[in-house]
C-alpha positions, 0 to 999 in steps of 0.5 A: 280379365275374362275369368268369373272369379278373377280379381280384375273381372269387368272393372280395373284393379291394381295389386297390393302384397303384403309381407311380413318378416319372421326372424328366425327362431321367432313367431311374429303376431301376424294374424291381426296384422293381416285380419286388420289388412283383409278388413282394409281392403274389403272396405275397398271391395277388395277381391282375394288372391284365391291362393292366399289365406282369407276369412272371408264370408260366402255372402261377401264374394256374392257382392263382389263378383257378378257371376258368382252364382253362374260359377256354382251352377256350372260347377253343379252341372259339371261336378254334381258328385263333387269330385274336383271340389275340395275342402277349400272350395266348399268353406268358400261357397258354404262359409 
């Protein structure tokens, strides 16, 4: 994986999915499961589906992706008014 922010970025990954089954008409407890889930994998310095739902902090992506920082410069450069940023991006890079 070339990409910055990539999940496989300069080392060798594998993908584990997790799912949760909600019957109908019925919520499942499902946000310890998946915070007990992210903990897990984070212990692994596990990377995030960015198009997944995650409590992760800023400080952590500093840890786990090399060029974290050389993204943020390049989107200061390119995006200085922050018109293609959104609400998502900036709880990422502020959290």
């Amino acid at each position: 994986d070339s990409f910055w922010l990539g999940p496989s970025y300069q080392r060798s990954s594998c993908y584990i999915g997790t799912k949760i089954h909600f019957p109908y008409g019925r919520t499942p407890e499902y946000i310890d499961y998946f915070k007990m889930v992210e903990s897990l994998m984070l212990s692994y310095k596990g990377r995030p589906h960015w198009g997944k739902q995650f409590n992760i902090p800023t400080k952590y992506f500093t840890s786990v992706y090399p060029k974290w920082d050389d993204f943020w410069t390049l989107v200061d450069k390119y995006d200085p008014k922050g018109i293609f940023q959104n609400a998502f991006l900036k709880r990422i890079r502020n959290s």
